[in-house]
N, C-alpha and C positions, 0 to 999 in steps of 0.2 A: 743244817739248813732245814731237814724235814720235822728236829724238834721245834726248830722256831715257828714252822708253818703249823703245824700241832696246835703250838702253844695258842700261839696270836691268834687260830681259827677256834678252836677247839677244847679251851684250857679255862671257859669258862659259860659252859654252854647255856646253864638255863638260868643266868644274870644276864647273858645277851642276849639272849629272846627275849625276855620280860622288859626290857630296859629301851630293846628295839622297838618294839609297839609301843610303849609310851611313848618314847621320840616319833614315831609316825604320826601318832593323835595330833603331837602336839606342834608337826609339822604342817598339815594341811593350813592352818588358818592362818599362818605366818606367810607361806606362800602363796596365798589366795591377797594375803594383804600386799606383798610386797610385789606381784604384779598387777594390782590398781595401781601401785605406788607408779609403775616402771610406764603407766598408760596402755595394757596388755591384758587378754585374754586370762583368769584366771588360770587354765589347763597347761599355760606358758609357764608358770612357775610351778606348780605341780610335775610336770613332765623333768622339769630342771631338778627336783628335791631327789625324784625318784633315780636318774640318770647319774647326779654326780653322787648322791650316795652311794649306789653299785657298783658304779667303776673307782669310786674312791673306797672302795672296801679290798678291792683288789692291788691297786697298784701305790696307795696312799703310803705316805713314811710313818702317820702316826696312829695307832689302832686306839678303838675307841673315839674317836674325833666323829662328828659329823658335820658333814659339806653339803649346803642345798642352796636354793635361792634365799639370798640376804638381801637386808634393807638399804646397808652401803651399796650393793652393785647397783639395785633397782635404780636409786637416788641420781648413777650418771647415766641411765640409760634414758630418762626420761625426752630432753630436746632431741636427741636421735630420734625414737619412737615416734616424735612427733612430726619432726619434719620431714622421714623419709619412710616411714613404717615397718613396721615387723619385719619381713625379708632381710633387710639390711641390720634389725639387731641381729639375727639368726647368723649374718656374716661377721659382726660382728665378734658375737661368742667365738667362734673358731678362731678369728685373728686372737681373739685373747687368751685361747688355748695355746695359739703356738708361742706366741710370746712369751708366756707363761713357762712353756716346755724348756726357749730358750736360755731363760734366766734358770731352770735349774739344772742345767746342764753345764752355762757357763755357774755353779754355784753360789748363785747369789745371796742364797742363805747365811751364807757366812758373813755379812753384815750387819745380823742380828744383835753381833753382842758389841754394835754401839750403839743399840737402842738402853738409857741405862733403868736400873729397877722402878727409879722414882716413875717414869715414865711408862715401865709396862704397870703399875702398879694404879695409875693414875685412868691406862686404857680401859681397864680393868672395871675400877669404879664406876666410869663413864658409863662402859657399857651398861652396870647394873641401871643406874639411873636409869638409860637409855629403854633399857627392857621392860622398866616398872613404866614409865612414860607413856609408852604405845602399849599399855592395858587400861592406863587411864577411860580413854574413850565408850572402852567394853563395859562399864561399869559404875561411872561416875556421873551422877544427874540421870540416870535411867529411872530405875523406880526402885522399891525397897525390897523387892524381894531378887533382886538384881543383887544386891550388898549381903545378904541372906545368903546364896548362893554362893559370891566367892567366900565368905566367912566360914560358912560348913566344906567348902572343899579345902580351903588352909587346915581346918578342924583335923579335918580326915588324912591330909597330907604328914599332918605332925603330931597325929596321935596315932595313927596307927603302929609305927615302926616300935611305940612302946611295948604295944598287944602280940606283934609278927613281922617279921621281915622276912618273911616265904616271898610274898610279892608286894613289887613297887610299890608305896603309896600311893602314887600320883596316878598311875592306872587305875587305882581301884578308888578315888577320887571321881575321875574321870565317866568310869560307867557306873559307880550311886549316884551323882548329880545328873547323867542322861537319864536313867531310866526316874527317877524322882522327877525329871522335868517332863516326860512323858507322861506319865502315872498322875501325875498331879495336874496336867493344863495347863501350868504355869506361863504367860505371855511372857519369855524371852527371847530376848536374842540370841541366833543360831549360828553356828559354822552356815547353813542355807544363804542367810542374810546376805553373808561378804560377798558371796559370788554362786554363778550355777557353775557344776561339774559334771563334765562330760564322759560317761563311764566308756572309754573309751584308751587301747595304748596308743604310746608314742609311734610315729610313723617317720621310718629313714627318709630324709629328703635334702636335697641341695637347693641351699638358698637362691631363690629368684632373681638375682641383681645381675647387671652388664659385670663381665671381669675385665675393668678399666683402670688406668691411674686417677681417674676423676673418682671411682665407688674407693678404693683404697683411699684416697685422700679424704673421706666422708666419714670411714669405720676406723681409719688407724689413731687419732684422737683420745677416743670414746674408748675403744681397745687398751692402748698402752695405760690409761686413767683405771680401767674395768683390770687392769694387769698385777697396777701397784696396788691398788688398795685391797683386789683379791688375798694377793699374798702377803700384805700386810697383816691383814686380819687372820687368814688364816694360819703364817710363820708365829705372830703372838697368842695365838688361840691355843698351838701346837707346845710352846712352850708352859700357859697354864696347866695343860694337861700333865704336861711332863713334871711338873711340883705336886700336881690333884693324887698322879697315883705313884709317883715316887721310881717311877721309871723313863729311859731313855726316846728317842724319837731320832727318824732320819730325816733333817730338814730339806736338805736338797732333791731327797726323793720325795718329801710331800710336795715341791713346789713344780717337779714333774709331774706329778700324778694330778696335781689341780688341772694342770695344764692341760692333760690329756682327757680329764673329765670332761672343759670344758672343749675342748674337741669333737668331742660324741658327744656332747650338746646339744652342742650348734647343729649338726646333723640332724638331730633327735624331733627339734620344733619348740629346744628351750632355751631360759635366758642364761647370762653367764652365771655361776655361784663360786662361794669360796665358804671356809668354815665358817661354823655358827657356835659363838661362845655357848650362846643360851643352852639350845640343845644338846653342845655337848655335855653342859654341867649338868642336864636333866638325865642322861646318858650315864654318865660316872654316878652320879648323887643315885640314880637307880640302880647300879650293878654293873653296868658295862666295862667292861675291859678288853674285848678283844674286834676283833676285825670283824666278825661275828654281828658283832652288835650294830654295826653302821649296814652290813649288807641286809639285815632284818628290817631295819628302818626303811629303808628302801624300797623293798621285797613290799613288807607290809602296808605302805604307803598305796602303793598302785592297788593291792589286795582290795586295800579301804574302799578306793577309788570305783575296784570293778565290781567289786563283790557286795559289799557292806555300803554302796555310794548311797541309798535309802538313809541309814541310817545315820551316817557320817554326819550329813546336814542336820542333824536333830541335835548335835550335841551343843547344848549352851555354852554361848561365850566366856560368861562367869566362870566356868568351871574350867577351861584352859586359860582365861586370864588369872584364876586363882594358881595355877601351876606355873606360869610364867612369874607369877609374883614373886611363888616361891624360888624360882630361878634368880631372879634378881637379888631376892635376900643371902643366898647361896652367893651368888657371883661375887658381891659388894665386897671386899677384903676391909674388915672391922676393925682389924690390926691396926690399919694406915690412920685411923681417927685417934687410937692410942700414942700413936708413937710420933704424933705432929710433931710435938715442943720436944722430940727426945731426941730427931733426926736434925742435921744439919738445916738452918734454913733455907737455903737453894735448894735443897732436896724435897721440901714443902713447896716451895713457890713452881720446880717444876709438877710436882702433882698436879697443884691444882690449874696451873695453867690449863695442861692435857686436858683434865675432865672441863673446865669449863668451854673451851674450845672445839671438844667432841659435844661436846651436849649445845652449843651454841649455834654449831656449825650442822648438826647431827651427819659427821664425815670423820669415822674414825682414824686415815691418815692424817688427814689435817692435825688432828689432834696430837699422834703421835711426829708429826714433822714440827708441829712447834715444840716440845717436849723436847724433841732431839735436838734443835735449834738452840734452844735456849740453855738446855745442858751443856751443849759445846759454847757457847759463851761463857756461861758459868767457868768453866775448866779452865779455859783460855785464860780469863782473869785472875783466876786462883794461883796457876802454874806462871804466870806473866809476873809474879813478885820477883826483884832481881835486885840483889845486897851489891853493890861495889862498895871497898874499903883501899882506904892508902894507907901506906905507912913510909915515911921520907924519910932521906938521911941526907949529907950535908950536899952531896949531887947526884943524889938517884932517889928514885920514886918506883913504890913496888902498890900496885893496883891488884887488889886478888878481887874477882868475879866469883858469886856463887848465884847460882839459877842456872833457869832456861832462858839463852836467846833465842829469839825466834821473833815474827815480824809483830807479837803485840808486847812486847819487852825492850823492842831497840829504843826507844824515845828516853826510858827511863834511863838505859847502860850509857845514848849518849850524852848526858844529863849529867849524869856521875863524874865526869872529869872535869879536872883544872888545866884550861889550854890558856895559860899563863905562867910567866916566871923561867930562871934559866935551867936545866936539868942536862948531865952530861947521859944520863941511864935512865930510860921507864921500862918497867916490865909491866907486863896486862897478863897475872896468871890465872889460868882460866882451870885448873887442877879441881873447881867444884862447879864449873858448868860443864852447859853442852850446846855446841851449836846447829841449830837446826835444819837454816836454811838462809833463801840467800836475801832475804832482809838482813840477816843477820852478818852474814858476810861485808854489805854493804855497810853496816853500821860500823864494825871493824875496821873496813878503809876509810871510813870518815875520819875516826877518833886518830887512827895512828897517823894519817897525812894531816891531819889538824895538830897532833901534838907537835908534830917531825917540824911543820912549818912555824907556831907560836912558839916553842921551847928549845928549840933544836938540838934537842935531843936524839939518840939510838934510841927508839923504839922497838921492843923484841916481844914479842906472844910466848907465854909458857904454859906447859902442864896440859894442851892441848891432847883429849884421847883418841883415841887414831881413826873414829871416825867422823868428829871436828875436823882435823888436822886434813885429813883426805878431802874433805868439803874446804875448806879456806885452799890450799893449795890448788884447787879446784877454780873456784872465783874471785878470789880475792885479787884485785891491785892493785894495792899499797905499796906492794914490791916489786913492782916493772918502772922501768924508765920514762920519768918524765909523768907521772902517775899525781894525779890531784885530787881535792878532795869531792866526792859527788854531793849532789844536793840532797839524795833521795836514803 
């Protein structure tokens, strides 16, 4: 236990500093954006970046990750915010903290792996897009030395690591493009720009609202919505990481720890958050690996804020949207554009479904709900192919069943028989399926009271495996008195 607290704090010291003030630069101006986004004081998602990174550095399942305010949560916070104002998200966050708390407790995480690869692979890409998208703005139709600026900080981002990888690119990107836009005069756009920042900490406080069933009925909505897509993003963000650096993660304690971040949130005077792909790829892609490095982020963050807040607002946009670029080209998995024509085709159509339904929608569940929707259709159909064969003799009839029955398979299995002609013997062996459920039972008592009555024959089931056998025995009627055939 105290080598793993070593490790995970301590086992990678000065990749997690360095890695951690990158990710703080390049926190501020995401959380300044994504509480305009939410209708909200900048210093509201700020206070949230700094909050759920500290306490998600401590109690978080997966090291290395960072958690702050995101643009998913901001997205459903907005008709709240509006119609009943701040107070009521600050309650908000808390309700979504516990909910949060309680889904990892009852281990909800364990439902991740039927989310399938085409689908995280697909969230994945979205997001790139997603993250190149929202720099757009910062950069595009401004003026020419706007384009100058991200093009020398890409420069610096992917040449230096040739020259030295002592420190981050993207840091040292980060203050030549400040200090060059200081030095120089240059009219751009600033961190300033997006919003003012209050050099000032977070203050403990209890949300202002009546504690009624009418404010519960207002927050719980917006809560269980701020819940799923929390940990959606961040249970899939957790599992990149875990391929990034080839190591394990404890999902059910990350989706407590979200929980509990956003618990001391809510408290704090901030919005909800959950993981940040971006970040964290800026995070790993800079050095980070351990617990370390999310609480420096953090740390560093408010630093910026109280310390360095002068100069924080000087730093052009160009120069964190060129680093966000570079996150996005990072994030984009290049692979998936190789392997279109080489992967099954439902395995394509679910990709692109996901990206274009997260970039359409910009709601990364959405995306991942259609993805998983349509995979399990896919499956259904695939596994729903069901062979029956006869083979006759002069007064018996032997039906062998190979497949899954189950309720998108029964149409075809009762399709497959002849309820016509005299027969003294049918057998129905069932030695290469399985029965799954009670469509499928149902279908069973159709065919055999349909043969029993058209042929009048003994009808008898074989080869049933004993946990078919225990489910027909279960609901089946075919063989009770006076038993007919159902419609259904």
């Amino acid at each position: 236990m105290l080598d793993k607290l070593k490790r995970e704090w301590f086992g990678n010291v000065k990749g997690d500093i360095l890695s951690g003030i990158v990710v703080a630069l390049a926190l501020i101006p995401e959380a300044i954006a994504f509480s305009i986004i939410a209708g909200v004081d900048p210093m509201v998602g700020l206070y949230a970046s700094f909050c759920i990174a500290v306490v998600m550095a401590f109690v978080g399942g997966r090291p290395a990750m960072i958690s702050a305010a995101t643009g998913a949560m901001a997205l459903l916070m907005v008709t709240l915010v509006k119609d009943h104002g701040i107070q009521y998200l600050f309650a908000t966050t808390i309700l979504t903290g516990i909910i949060q708390l309680i889904f990892g407790i009852f281990k909800i995480a364990r439902f991740m792996k039927f989310i399938p690869r085409s689908v995280m692979v697909g969230f994945v890409n979205a997001l790139a897009i997603l993250i190149f998208m929202a720099q757009v703005p910062h950069f595009v139709g401004i003026s020419m030395i706007t384009y100058v600026f991200v093009a020398l900080t890409l420069v610096i981002i992917y040449g230096l690591p040739r020259i030295t990888k002592a420190v981050p690119s993207a840091l040292v990107a980060i203050i030549v493009m400040t200090i060059a836009a200081i030095v120089g005069g240059f009219n751009l756009r600033t961190v300033g720009d997006l919003g003012e920042i209050t050099r000032a900490l977070p203050m403990f406080s209890i949300p202002n609202i009546p504690l009624n069933m009418e404010t519960f009925s207002i927050i719980f909505p917006t809560a269980l919505g701020l819940s799923i897509v929390g940990l959606t993003e961040s249970l899939l963000t957790a599992s990149i990481v875990d391929d990034m650096t080839d190591t394990p993660s404890n999902k059910n304690k990350e989706s407590r720890g979200q929980g509990i971040a956003n618990i001391v949130v809510g408290f704090f005077g901030g919005m909800a958050g959950c993981a940040m792909i971006g970040q964290t790829v800026i995070n790993v892609k800079s050095g980070g690996r351990g617990r370390l490095s999310t609480f420096v982020a953090g740390v560093f963050l408010m630093f910026l804020i109280l310390v360095l807040g002068n100069w924080v607002v000087k730093i052009p946009m160009a120069a964190l949207a060129g680093v966000m670029i570079m996150v996005s080209i990072g994030t984009f998995d290049w692979s998936s554009l190789r392997t279109l024509t080489k992967v099954p085709l439902t395995d394509t159509v679910v990709m692109l479904v996901t990206v274009i339904t997260v970039v359409a929608t910009h709601d990364l569940s959405k995306g991942v709900i259609a993805g998983v929707i349509l995979s399990a259709i896919f499956f259904a159909a695939k596994i729903s192919k069901l062979e029956v064969s006869s083979k006759e003799s002069e007064h018996r009839t032997v039906y062998n069943v190979k497949g899954q029955l189950f309720f998108a398979s029964v149409q075809d299995f009762v399709n497959s028989f002849a309820f016509k002609g005299k027969q003294d013997l049918i057998l129905i062996d069932f030695s290469e399926a399985h029965i799954w459920d009670d469509s499928a039972v149902a279908a069973i008592d159709k065919v055999v009271l349909k043969l029993k009555e058209q042929t009048s024959a003994d009808v008898k089931l074989t080869g049933l495996n004993d946990v078919s056998d225990e489910l027909v025995q279960k609901l089946a009627t075919y063989n009770k008195p006076n038993a007919k055939p159902s419609n259904h």
